[in-house]
C-alpha positions as CSV (number, residue, x, y, z in Angstrom):
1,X,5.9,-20.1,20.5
2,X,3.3,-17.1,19.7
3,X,-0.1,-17.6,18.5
4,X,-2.0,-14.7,17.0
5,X,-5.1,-14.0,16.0
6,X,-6.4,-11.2,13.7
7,X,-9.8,-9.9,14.1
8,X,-11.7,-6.7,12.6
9,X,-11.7,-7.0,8.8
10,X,-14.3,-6.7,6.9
11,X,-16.5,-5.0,4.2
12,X,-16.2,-1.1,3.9
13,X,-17.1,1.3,1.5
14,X,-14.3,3.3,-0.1
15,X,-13.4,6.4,1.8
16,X,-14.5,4.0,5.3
17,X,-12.4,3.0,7.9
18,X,-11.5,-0.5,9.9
19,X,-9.7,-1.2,12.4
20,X,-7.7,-4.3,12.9
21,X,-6.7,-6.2,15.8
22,X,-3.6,-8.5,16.2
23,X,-4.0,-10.2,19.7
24,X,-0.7,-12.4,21.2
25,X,-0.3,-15.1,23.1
26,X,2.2,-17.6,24.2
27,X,5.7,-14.8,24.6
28,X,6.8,-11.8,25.8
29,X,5.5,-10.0,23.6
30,X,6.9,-6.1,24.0
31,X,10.1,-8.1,22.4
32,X,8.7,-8.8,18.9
33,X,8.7,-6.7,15.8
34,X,5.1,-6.8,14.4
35,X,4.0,-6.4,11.6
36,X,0.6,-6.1,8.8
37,X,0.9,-8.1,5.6
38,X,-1.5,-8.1,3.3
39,X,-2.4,-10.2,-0.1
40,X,-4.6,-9.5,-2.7
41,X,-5.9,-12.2,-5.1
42,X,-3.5,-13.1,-7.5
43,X,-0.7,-11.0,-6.2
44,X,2.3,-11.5,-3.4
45,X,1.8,-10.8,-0.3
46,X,3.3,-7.1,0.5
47,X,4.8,-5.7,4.0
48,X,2.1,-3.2,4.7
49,X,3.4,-1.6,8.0
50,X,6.0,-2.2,10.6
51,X,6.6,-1.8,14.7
52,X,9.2,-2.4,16.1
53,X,9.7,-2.8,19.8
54,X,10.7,0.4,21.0
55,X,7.6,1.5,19.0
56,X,9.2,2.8,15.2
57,X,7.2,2.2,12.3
58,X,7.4,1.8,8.6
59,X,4.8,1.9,5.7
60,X,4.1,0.8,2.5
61,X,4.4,4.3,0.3
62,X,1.2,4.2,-1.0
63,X,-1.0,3.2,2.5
64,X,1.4,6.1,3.9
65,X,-1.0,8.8,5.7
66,X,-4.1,6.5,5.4
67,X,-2.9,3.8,7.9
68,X,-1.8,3.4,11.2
69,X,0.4,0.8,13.2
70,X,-0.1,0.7,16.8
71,X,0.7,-1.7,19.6
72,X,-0.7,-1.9,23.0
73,X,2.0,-4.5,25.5
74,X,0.0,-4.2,28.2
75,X,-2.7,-5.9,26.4
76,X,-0.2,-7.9,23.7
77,X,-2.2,-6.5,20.7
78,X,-1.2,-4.9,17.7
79,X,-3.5,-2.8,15.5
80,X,-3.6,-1.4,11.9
81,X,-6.1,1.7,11.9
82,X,-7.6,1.8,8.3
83,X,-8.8,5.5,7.1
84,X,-9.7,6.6,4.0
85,X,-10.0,3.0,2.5
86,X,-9.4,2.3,-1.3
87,X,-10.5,-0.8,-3.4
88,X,-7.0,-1.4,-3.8
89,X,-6.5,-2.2,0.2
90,X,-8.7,-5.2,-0.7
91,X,-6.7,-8.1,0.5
92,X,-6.3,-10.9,3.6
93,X,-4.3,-9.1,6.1
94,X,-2.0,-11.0,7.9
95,X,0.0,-10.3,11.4
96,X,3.0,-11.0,11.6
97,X,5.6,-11.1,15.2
98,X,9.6,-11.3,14.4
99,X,12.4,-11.8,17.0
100,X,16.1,-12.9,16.0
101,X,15.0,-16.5,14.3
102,X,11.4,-16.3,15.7
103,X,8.7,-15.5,13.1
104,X,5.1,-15.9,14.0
105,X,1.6,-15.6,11.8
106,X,-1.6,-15.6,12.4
107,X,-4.1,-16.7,10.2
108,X,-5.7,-13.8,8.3
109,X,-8.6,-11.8,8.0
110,X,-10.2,-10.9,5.0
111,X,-10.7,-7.1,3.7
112,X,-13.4,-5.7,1.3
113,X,-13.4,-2.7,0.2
114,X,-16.5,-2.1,-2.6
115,X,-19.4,0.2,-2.8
């Protein structure tokens, strides 16, 4: 069993930048695959960015550039470094933690972007 829990989000201006934390609990956590989610109102929840264990990561094509997926073991936290933020990255951003059959989330944290 994994518990996580998000922390960071907030409200930015576009152009601003966030920085969210995913912390772990529960595992071994350099063994998971993690992962930022994210869901705007209305819409399905999209795969934002991806890392795996041996520290390989995947975007979304259009947060490419502007975000960064990072994970700390020693400290069992993952992080999404927000730069350049757009009304479009409004959303609740979830973490995610995947092993074999073992899929974790936590529970959200909600991101504004507006002027």
């Amino acid at each position: 069993q994994v518990q996580l829990v998000e922390s960071g989000g907030g409200l930015v201006q576009p152009g601003g930048s966030l920085r969210l934390s995913c912390a772990a609990s529960g595992s071994i956590f350099s063994i998971y695959a993690m992962g930022w989610y994210r869901q705007a109102p209305g819409k399905q929840r999209e795969l934002v960015a991806t890392i795996s264990s041996g520290g390989s990561t995947t975007y979304l094509a259009s947060v490419k550039g502007r975000l960064t997926i990072s994970r700390d073991n020693a400290k069992s936290t993952v992080y999404l470094q927000m730069n350049s933020m757009k009304p479009e990255d409004t959303a609740v951003y979830y973490c995610n933690a995947l092993y074999l059959r073992y899929d974790y989330w936590g529970q959200g944290t909600q991101v504004t972007v507006s002027s």
